[in-house]
C-alpha positions as CSV (number, residue, x, y, z in Angstrom):
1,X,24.2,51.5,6.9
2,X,27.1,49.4,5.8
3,X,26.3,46.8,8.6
4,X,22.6,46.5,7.4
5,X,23.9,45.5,4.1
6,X,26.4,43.4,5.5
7,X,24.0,41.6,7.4
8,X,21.3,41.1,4.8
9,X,23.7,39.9,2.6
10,X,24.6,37.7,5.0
11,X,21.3,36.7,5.8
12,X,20.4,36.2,1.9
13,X,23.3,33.8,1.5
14,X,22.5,31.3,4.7
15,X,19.3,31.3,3.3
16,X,20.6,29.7,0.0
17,X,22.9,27.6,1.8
18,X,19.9,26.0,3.7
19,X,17.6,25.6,0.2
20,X,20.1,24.5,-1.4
21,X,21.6,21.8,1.1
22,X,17.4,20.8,1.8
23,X,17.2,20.3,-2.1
24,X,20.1,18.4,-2.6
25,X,19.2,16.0,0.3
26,X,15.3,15.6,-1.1
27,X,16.8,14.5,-4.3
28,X,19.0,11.8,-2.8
29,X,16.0,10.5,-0.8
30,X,14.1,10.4,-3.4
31,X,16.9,7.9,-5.7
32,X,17.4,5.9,-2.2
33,X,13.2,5.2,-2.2
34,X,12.9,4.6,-5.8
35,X,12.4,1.4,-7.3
36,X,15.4,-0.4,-9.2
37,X,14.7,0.8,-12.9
38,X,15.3,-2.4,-14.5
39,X,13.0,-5.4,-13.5
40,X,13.9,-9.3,-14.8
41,X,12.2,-10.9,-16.9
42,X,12.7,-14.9,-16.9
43,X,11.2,-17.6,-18.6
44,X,9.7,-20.0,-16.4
45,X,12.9,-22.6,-16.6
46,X,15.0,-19.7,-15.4
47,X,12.5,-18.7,-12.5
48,X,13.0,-22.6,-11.4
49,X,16.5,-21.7,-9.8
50,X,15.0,-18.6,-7.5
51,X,13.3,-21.4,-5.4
52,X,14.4,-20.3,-2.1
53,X,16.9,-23.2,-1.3
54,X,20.7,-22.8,-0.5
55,X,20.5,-19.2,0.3
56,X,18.6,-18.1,-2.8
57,X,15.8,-15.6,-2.8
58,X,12.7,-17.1,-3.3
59,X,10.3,-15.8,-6.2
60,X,6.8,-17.0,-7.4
61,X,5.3,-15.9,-10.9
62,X,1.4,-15.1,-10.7
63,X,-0.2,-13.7,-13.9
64,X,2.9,-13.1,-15.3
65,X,4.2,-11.0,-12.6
66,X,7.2,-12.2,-10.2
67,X,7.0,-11.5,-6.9
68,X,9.9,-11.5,-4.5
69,X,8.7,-14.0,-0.9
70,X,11.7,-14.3,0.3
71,X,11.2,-12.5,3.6
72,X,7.7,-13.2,3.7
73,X,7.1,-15.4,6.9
74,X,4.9,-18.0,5.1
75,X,7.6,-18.9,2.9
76,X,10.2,-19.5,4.9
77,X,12.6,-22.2,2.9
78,X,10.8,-21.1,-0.3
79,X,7.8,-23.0,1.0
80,X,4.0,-22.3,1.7
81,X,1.9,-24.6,2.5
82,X,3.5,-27.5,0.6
83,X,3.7,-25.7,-2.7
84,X,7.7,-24.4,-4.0
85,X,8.8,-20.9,-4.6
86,X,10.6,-21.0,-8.3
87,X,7.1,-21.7,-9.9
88,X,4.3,-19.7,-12.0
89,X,1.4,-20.5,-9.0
90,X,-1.3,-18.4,-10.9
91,X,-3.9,-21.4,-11.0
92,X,-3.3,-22.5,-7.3
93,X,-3.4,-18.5,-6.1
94,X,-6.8,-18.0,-7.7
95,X,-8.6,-21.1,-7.6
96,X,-7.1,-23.1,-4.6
97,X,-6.0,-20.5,-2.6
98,X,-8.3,-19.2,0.0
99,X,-7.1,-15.8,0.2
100,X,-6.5,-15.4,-3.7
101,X,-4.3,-12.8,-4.6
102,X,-5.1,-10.5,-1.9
103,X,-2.0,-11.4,0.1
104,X,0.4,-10.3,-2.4
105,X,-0.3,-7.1,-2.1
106,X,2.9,-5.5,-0.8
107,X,4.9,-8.2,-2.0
108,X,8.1,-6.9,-4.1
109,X,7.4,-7.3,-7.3
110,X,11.2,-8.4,-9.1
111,X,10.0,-8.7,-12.6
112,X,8.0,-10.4,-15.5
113,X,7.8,-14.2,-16.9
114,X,8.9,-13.9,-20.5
115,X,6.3,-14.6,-23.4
């Protein structure tokens, strides 16, 4: 009898061990996936520097919203199709370019332009 109790409570403490160690390795997942908590905001002269030249990351402002293309493969150098990262591009996005604003969908988003 004393070896059945020995070995439940053996049994109930792995168990905890295991929820416990599952738990604690959710929650650190879970901070590693989340978004950064504080987003820029930047008024358009400021935005100007994140142009993608000299090793800087390479950001374009559309509605307001700045998105992060620096790894995106059409802007390599901050460039896309003869237009410059660092800029607020909403009236070339919706009305020259021919896919709109479709393409930025699952681009970073780094922050808003200040009002």
């Amino acid at each position: 009898m004393k070896k059945l109790i020995i070995l439940f409570m053996a049994l109930v403490v792995a168990l905890l061990i295991v929820a416990t160690g599952c738990t604690r390795q959710e929650q650190s997942n879970n901070a590693a996936n989340s978004p950064p908590e504080t987003k820029l905001i930047l008024t358009l002269d400021e935005l100007a520097a994140y142009n993608g030249k000299n090793g800087k990351p390479a950001y374009v402002a559309v509605d307001g919203v700045i998105y992060d293309v620096t790894e995106r493969p059409a802007w390599k150098n901050g460039e896309h199709n003869g237009y410059q990262a660092g800029q607020d591009l909403t009236d070339i996005i919706k009305n020259k370019s021919p896919h709109g604003i479709s393409k930025l969908s699952g681009v970073p988003v780094v922050g808003s332009v200040a009002k």
